[in-house]
C-alpha positions in Angstrom: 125.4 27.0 87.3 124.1 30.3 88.4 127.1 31.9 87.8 125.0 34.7 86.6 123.9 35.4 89.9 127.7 36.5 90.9 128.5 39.9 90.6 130.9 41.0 87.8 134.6 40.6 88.3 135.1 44.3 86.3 135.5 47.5 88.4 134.0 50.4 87.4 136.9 53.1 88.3 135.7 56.7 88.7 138.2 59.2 87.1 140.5 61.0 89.6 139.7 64.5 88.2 136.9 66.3 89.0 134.1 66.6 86.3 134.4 70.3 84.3 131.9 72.5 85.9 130.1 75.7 83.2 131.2 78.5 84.6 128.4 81.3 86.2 127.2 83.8 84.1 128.3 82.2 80.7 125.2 81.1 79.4 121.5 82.6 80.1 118.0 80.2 79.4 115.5 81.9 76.9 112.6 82.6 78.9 110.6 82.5 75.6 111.9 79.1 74.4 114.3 77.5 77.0 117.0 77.9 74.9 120.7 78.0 76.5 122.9 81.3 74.8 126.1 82.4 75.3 126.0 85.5 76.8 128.4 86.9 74.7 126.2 86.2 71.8 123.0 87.6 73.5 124.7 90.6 74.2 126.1 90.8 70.3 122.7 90.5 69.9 121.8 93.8 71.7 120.5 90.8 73.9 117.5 89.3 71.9 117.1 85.4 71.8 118.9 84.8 68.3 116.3 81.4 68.4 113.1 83.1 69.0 113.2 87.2 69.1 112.8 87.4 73.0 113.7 90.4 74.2 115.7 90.6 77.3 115.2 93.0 79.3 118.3 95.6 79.3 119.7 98.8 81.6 119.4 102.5 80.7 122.9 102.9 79.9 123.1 99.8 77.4 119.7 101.1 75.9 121.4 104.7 75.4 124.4 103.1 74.3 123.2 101.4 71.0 120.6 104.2 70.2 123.3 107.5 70.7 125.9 107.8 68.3 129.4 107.3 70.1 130.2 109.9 72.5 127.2 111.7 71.6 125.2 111.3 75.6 125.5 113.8 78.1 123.9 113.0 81.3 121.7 115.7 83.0 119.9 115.4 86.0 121.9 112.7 88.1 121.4 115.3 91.1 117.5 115.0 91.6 117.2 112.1 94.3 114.0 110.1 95.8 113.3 111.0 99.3 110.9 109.2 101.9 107.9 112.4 102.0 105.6 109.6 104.1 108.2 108.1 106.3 107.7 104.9 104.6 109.3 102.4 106.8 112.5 100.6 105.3 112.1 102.6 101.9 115.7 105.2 102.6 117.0 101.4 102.7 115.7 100.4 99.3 116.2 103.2 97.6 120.3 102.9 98.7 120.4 99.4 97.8 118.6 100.0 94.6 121.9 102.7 93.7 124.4 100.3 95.0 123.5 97.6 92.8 122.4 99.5 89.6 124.8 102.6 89.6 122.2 104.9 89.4 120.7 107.4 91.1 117.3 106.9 90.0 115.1 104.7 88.2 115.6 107.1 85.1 118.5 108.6 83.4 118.3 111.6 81.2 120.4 113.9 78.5 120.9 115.0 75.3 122.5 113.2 72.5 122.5 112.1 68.9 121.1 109.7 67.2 122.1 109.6 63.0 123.9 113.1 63.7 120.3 114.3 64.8 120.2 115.9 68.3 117.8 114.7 70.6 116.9 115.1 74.4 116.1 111.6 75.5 115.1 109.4 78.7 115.2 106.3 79.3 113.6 104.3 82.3 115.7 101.1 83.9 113.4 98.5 85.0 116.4 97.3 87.9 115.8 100.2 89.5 112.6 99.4 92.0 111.1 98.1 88.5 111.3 101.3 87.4 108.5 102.8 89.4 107.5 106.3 89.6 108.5 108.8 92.5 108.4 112.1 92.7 112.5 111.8 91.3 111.6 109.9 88.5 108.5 112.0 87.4 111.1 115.3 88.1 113.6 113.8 86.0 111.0 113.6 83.0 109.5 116.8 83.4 112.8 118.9 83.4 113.5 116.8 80.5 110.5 118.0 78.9 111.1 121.1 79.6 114.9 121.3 78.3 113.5 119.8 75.0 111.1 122.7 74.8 114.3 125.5 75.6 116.3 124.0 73.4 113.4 123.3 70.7 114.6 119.4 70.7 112.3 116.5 69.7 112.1 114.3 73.3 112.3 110.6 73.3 111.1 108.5 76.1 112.0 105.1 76.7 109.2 103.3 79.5 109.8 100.3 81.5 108.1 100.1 84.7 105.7 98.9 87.0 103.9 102.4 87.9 103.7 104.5 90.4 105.6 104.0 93.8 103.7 103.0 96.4 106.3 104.2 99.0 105.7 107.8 98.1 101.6 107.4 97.8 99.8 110.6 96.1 103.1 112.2 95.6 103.6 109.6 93.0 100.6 110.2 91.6 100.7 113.4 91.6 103.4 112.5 88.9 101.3 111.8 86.4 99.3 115.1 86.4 102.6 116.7 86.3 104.2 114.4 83.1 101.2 115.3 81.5 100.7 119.0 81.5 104.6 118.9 80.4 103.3 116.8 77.5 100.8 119.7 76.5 103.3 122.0 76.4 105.7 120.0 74.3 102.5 119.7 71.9 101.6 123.8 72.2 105.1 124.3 71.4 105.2 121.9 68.1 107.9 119.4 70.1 108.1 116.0 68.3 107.4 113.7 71.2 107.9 110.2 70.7 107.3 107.5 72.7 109.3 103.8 72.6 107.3 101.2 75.7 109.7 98.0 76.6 108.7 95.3 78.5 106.5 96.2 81.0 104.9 99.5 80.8 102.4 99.4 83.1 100.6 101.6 86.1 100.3 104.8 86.1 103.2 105.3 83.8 101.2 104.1 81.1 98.4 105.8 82.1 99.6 109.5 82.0 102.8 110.6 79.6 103.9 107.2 78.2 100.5 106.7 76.2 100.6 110.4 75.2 103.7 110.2 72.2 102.8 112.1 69.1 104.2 108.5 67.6 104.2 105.3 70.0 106.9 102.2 69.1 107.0 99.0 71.2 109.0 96.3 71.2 108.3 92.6 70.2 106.5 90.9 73.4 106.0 94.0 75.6 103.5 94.2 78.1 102.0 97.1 78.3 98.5 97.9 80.2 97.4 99.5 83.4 96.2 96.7 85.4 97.8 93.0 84.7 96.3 90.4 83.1 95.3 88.5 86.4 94.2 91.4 88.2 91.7 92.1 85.6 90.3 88.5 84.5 90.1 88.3 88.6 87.8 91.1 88.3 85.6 91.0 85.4 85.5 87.1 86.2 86.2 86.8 82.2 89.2 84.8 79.9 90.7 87.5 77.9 91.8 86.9 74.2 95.0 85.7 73.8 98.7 88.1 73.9 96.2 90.9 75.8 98.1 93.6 76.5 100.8 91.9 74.4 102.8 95.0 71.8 101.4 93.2 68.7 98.0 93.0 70.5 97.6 96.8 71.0 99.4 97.6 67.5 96.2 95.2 66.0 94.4 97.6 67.7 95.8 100.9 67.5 97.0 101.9 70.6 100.5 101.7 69.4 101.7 102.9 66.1 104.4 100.2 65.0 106.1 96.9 67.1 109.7 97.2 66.0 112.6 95.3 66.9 115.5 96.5 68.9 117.8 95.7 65.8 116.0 98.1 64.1 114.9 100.7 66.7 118.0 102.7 66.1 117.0 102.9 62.1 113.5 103.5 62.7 113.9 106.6 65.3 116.9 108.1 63.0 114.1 108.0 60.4 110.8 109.9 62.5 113.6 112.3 63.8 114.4 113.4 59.8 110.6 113.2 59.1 110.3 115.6 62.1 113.4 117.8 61.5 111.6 120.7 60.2 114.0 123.9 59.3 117.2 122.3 61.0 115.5 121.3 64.2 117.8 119.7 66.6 120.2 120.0 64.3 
């Protein structure tokens, strides 16, 4: 009687080998719908959720890689550095460890290179860089780009990702976007197709001087792309603000940007506006 009451005469024995841990970095979880992927199949993907279309973001150099035909990028302007023009406290240190850990030597890289056999100058902004914020390097590096697309009568691309301008360098970064933007007027004076692709996020005063200048402007699914955040301005006009504001398909809806494209199709799409724009063998 009771003999329910006795504990069990079986033995639960735990296996002698350890459980099978996932290794790191094999799998990544969808910020857009939680999925697990296997990194090598995001980055087959040109690293876009195959579930739900996220975009991840990516570097310059994998960007560049997937838009230039093979071989075709040639790097100019590695040379122009960031310096400290304030005396910034700590910022010589950031701006090491941001080259250490992405490679580069700025949060931009730029050259010259082909895309569909058409020769282009292009740039291309990496939001691991400081978030891709604008210095006086970074709005150099655009301008002598500008400037070698109007020598060489080349169409200039621009690829923006990046939280604005650099606080660390105060009006010297803004004094970026004046710059950008005359460079911009002479590209248009001197009949240079400029086009304009914003990633996720182009915001700041990057998108308020040469990124929301392009003769065409792309964007890619999900960007966000605005001045101000979202927050920061429903903080201050003390109002809800429709939903996906400042979301790509948002602003295409209403006409701030020309087409949302995917990164799949980027490549096609740009080979296409660059034959549209090929006038008489330009950039050929």
């Amino acid at each position: 009687m009771f003999d329910f009451f006795k504990k069990s005469k079986y033995v639960i024995v735990k296996p002698e080998t350890p459980s099978r841990e996932i290794p790191d970095g094999l799998w990544q979880k969808c910020p857009g719908c939680g999925e697990i992927i296997f990194n090598k199949e995001l980055e087959k993907n040109l690293k876009v959720c195959p579930k739900c279309g996220y975009h991840f973001k990516i570097t310059a150099y994998e960007r560049i890689n997937f838009l230039c035909d093979e071989g075709s990028f040639v790097e100019f302007g590695r040379g122009v550095l960031g310096s400290n023009p304030l005396g910034f406290p700590g910022y010589e240190e950031k701006l090491a460890e941001a080259r250490e850990k992405t490679g580069l030597t700025e949060a931009v890289v730029t050259g010259i290179g082909r895309i569909n056999g058409t020769k282009a100058v292009i740039a291309v902004m990496d939001p691991n860089f400081i978030m891709a914020s604008m210095g006086t390097a970074v709005g150099e590096k655009i301008s002598l780009a500008m400037e070698k697309a109007i020598e060489q009568k080349l169409p200039f691309i621009v690829f923006t990702a990046s939280g604005g301008a650099r606080m660390q360098e105060g009006i010297f970064s803004l004094l970026q976007m004046a710059k950008t933007v005359q460079l911009v007027n002479r590209l248009n004076a001197e009949r240079i197709f400029y086009l304009v692709v914003m990633t996720d996020p182009t915001t700041g005063g990057v998108s308020a001087s040469f990124a929301a200048l392009g003769d065409i402007i792309l964007a890619e699914p999900g960007a966000l792309i605005g001045f101000a955040g979202p927050r920061v301005i429903e903080q201050t006009i003390r109002q809800k603000l429709p939903e996906g504001f400042q979301r790509a398909e948002f602003l295409e809806q209403h006409g701030f940007v020309d087409a949302v494209v995917s990164r799949d199709k980027l490549k096609e799409v740009i080979a296409k506006l660059l034959a549209l724009h090929n006038q008489g063998g330009l950039g050929a």
